[in-house]
N, C-alpha and C positions, 0 to 999 in steps of 0.2 A: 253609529255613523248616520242612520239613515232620519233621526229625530231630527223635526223640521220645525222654527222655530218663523213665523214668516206672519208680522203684521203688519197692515195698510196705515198710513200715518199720516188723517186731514184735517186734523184738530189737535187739542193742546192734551185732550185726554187719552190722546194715545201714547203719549211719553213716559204716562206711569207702565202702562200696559211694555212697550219696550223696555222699560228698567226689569219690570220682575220674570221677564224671556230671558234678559242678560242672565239676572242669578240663577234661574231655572239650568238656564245653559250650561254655568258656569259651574251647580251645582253634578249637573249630569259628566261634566269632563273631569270633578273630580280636582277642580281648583282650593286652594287654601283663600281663606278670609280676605287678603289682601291684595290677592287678583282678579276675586269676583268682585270685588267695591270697583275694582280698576275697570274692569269689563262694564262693570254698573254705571260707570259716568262718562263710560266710550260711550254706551250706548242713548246714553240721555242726552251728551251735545251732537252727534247724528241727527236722532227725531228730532231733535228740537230746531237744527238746521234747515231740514223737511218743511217743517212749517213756515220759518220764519224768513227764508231764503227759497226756497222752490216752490211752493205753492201747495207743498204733500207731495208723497211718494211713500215707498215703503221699503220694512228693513226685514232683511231674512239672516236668520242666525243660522250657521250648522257647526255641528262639533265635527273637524280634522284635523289631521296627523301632521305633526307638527316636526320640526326639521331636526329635534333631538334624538327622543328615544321610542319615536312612535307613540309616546302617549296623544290623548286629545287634547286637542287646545280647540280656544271659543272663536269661530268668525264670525266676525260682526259685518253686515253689508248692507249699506243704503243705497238707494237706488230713485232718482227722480227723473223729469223730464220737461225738469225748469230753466230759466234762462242762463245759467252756467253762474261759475264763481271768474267775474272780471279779473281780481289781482289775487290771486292765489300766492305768492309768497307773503301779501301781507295777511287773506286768510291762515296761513301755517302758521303764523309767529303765536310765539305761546304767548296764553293771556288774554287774545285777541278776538272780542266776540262784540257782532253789532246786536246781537239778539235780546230781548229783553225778558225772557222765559228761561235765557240759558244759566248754566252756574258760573259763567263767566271767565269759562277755561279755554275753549274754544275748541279749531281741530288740530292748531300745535300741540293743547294739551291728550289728544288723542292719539298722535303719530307722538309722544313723550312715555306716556304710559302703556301702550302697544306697543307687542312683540315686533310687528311689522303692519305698517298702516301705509295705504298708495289708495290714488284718488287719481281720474280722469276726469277730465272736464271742457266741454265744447258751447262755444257763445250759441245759447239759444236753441239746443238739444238737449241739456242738462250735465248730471254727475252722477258718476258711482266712486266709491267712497269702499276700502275695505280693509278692516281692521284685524288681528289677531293676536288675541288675550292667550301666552303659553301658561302652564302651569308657575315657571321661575320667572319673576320681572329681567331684562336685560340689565345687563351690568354697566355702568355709567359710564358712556365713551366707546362702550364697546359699539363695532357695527353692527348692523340689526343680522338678526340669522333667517335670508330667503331661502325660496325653494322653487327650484325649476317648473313645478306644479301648482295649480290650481283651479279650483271649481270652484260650483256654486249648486245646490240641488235642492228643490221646492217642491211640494205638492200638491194634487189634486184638489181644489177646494181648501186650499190651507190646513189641509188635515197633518194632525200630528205626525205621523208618519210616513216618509215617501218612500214606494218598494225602490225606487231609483238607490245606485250610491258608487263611489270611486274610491279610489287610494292609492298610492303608492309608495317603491321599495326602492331600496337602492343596493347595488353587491357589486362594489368594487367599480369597473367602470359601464356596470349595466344599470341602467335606471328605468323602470316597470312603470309603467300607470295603465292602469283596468277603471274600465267603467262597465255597471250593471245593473239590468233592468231588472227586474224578478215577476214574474207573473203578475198579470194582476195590478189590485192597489192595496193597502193596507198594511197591518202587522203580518199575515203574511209574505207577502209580496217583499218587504222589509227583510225577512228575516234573512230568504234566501240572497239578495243584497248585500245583505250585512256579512252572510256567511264565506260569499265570494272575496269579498272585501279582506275578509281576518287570513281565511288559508292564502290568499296573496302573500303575506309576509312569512309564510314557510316555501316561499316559489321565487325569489328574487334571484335563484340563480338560473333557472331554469330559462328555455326558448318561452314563447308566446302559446305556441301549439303544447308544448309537452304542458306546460301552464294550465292550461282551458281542461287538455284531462284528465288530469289533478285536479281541477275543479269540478267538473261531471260528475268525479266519484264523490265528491265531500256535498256537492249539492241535489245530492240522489235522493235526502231526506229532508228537503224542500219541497216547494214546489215549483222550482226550477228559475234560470233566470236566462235572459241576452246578455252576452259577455264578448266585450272586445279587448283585446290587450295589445299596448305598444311600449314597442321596449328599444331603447336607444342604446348602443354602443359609444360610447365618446370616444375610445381608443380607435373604432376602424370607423366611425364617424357613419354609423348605418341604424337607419327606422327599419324595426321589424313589427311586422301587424298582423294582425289574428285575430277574428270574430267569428262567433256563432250568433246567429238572432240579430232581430231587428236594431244595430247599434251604427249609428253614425258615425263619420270620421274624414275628417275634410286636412290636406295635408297643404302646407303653404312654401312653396321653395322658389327661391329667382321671382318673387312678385307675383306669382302665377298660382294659381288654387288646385287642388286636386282634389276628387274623391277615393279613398280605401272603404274596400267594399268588404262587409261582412259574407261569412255563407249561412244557408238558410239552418234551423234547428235551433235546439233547448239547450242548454249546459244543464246538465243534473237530469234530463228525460228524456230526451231525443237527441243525440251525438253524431253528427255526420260521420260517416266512415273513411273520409276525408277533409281536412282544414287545409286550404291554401292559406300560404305563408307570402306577405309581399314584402320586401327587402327594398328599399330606396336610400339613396344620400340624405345624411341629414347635415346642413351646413349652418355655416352659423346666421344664418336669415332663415333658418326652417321656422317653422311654427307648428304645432298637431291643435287640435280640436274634435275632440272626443265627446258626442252628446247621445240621449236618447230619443226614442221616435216623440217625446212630449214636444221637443221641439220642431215646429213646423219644417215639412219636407222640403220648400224651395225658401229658408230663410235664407238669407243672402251673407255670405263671411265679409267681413270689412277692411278697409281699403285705407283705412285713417292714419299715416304713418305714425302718427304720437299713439293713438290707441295699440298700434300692434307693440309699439316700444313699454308698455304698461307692463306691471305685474301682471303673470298668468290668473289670479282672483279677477284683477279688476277686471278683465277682457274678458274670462267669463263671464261675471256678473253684466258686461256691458251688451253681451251677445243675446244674454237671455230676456234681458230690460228691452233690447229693440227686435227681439222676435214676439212680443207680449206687450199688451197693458191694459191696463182696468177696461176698456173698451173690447180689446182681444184678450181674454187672462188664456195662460197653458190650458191645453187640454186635456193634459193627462201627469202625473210624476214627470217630472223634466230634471235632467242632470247636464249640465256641462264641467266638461273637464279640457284644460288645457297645457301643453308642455312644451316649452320654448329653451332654449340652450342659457347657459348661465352667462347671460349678456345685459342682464335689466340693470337698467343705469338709472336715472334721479325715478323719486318716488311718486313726482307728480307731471302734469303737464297742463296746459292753457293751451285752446288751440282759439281764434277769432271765427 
């Protein structure tokens, strides 16, 4: 989970370089032949949109858990800070491309061949764009298979690895998402990330807190990590939240913002001898946003009502695009993670 596939895209020659990230990707989640082509030409009418419609920007791939069986599936995400897409339903219609680099499919034929593809877009702030390649194509007619979840995680200098990563489980009507920093940067840093990540899916039934010490013990052969978890009830309709370490957590209910505060310590090396537990309503305008300290400590949550109505991806992706850019890049492994009630309606939006 934690492989970071994340390239800058201001020329025509970065379109190759995204194509062979796609199969890279697509070969690391363990796709057959005909979904990595799939994934291979999401990702070549993206860049090539980049260039010939924003001015450049750049596309970060991560392998996540996808709404079946837990396996990996490819996310594809571009991300610019160009003049926006004007007509966006006539950009979707398949076929439909003014580009003259492109294969001429367009991003109908992107949200066609994608698990699930949703796109935001504002006049003169730009687009995020996110796509997910599962292992099976969708069945023809059928609706696409979302997921209350989504992030987006990048690292340090575009190095291959970010010790950042998230995931989450679902058991009956508890639905989990953990986010995790791991010491450090690197494959290290990675591992314990990753480790947190995997014993997640033997904890879906479990509290927040009893979760995290279950995790202490399985990341005691790491080098430890910051770990936040929130876990949603949908039957008694209640966020429950539990952090050790430096992990972010901004909760959105009635229009109005909050912070969930982590407590101080390691998972896996230093364990407080106490985890407070914060219990709050969660309604159907909640929102959570889950990120690490890579994101700057006074970036500002947004307010954009078509952005908050987006898929949990694109609003990640859209959080971490306007906390950063080539001018500011992350300062460090950055992950965002977001978890919204199963209320996401059309896959796109135009705002002027």
């Amino acid at each position: 989970m934690s492989r970071v596939w994340e390239i800058p895209v201001h020329d025509s020659t970065r379109v190759r370089d995204v194509r062979v990230a796609a199969e890279a990707a697509s070969s690391a989640a363990g796709l057959g032949q005909e979904r990595t082509a799939a994934a291979a030409l999401v990702a070549t009418e993206l860049a090539t949109n980049l260039i010939k419609h924003a001015g450049g920007g750049r596309m970060v791939l991560n392998l996540v858990t996808g709404p079946a069986d837990g396996a990996p599936s490819v996310q594809l995400c571009s991300l610019d800070q160009g003049p926006g897409i004007a007509d966006v339903g006539t950009a979707l219609r398949d076929g439909f491309s003014t580009a003259d680099g492109s294969l001429g499919a367009g991003l109908g034929s992107c949200r066609r061949l994608a698990n699930a593809f949703h796109l935001h877009t504002a006049r003169g702030r730009g687009t995020v764009a996110s796509a997910r390649v599962d292992p099976e194509a969708a069945r023809t007619g059928a609706p696409a298979r979302e997921t209350p979840v989504g992030g987006i995680t990048v690292a340090l200098d575009q190095a291959e690895h970010s010790g950042d990563g998230w995931g989450w489980t679902r058991s009956g009507s508890l639905l989990t998402l953990l986010l995790a920093d791991g010491l450090g940067h690197g494959a290290k840093a990675a591992h314990a990330s990753t480790a947190a990540v995997e014993e997640l899916r033997g904890s879906a039934q479990l509290p927040p807190v009893e979760t995290l010490k279950r995790l202490h013990a399985a990341l005691r052969r790491t080098r430890g990590a910051a770990v936040a978890v929130a876990q949603v009830d949908t039957e008694r309709r209640e966020l429950r939240f539990a952090g050790v370490g430096n992990v972010g957590a901004r909760l959105r209910t009635g229009g109005v913002w909050t912070s969930l505060v982590s407590h101080p310590g390691i998972v896996g090396a230093y364990f407080p001898a106490r985890v407070p537990l914060r219990r709050v309503p969660w309604d159907a305008d909640s929102l959570l946003v889950m990120h690490s300290d890579g994101l700057p400590s006074r970036w500002s949550p947004p307010d954009d009502p078509g952005l908050l109505a987006r898929d949990p991806s694109v609003l990640a992706a859209t959080i971490l695009r306007d906390a950063s850019s080539p001018a500011r890049p992350v300062r460090d492994d950055t992950s965002v993670a977001v978890m919204a009630p199963d209320r996401r309606t059309s896959s796109h939006d135009a705002r002027p």
